[in-house]
TORLUM-711735 format. One record per residue (C-alpha): x, y, z. Coordinates in steps of 0.2 Angstrom, whole numbers, plus 5000, padded with zeros to 4 digits. Layout:
% TORLUM-711735
XYZ ...
//
This chain:
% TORLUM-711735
531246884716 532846894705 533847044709 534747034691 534446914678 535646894665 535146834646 536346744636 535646804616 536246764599 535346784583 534346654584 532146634588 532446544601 533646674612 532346814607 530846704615 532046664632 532446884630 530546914632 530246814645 531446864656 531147044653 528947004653 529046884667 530346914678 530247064690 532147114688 532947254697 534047254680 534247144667 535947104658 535947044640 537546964635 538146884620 539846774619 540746784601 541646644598 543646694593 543446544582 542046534571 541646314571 540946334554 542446414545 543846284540 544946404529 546546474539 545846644532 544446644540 545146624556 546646734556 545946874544 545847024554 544547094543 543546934546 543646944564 543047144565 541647104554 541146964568 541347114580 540247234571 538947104568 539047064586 538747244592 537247264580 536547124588 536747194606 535847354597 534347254590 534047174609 534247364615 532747414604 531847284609 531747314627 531147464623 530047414614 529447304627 529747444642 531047384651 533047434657 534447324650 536247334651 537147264636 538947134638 540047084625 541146924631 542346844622 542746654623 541746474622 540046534626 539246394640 541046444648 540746634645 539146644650 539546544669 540846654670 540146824669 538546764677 539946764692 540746924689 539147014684 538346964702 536846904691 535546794703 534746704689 535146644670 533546634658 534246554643 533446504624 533546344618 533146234602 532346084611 533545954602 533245784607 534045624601 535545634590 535445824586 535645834605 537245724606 538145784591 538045974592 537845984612 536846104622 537346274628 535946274638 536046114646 538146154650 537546314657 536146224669 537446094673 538746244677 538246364686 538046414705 536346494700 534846474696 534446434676 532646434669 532946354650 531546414638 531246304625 530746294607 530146154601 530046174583 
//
């Protein structure tokens, strides 16, 4: 049994599916949802966007609302979670805090990419699993 089980989200389907498992299959004394914002967003190639301030405190905002929606969701489904913000390159981030956290297990979404998606963009997941001194359990979605 996992004593405290940390769950790396974003916005995406597949991080929602690896939340609800871990808070529906896993018997947690507490559960940690964490989300890692980027300080650089990969997709933004304009100096603006990376220096703006204004930019960068509506990541912020974003970020928070996220850590809200997951908050209503384990309510939703019954459970206790404690949120994180981190800050940094999120396979690094999430390793790390899993460490400072004293979290026992990682559940973690993934997209399933095989093939050249996979070699191109990378996989959180798969860094995280090849990372950390603790045990990962990568939920997948395959579509």
């Amino acid at each position: 049994m996992a004593k405290k089980v940390l769950v790396p989200v974003d916005s995406s389907e597949h991080s929602r599916q690896a939340f609800q498992v871990a808070a529906t299959e896993f018997d947690a004394s507490e559960l940690v949802v964490l989300h890692v914002l980027e300080p650089f967003d990969v997709y933004a190639v304009t100096e603006q966007a990376v220096w703006d301030e204004e930019y960068l405190e509506g990541r912020e905002r974003d970020a928070e609302q996220l850590l809200e929606e997951y908050e209503a969701l384990a309510d939703e489904l019954g459970v206790s979670i404690e949120t994180v913000l981190a800050r940094g390159s999120p396979a690094r981030e999430i390793v790390r805090s899993a460490g400072n956290l004293g979290a026992d297990h990682i559940v973690i979404g993934s997209r399933g990419r095989t093939g050249i998606g996979r070699v191109l963009l990378g996989s959180v997941a798969e860094t995280v699993a090849k990372r950390a001194p603790i045990t990962v359990t990568i939920v997948r979605d395959e579509g």
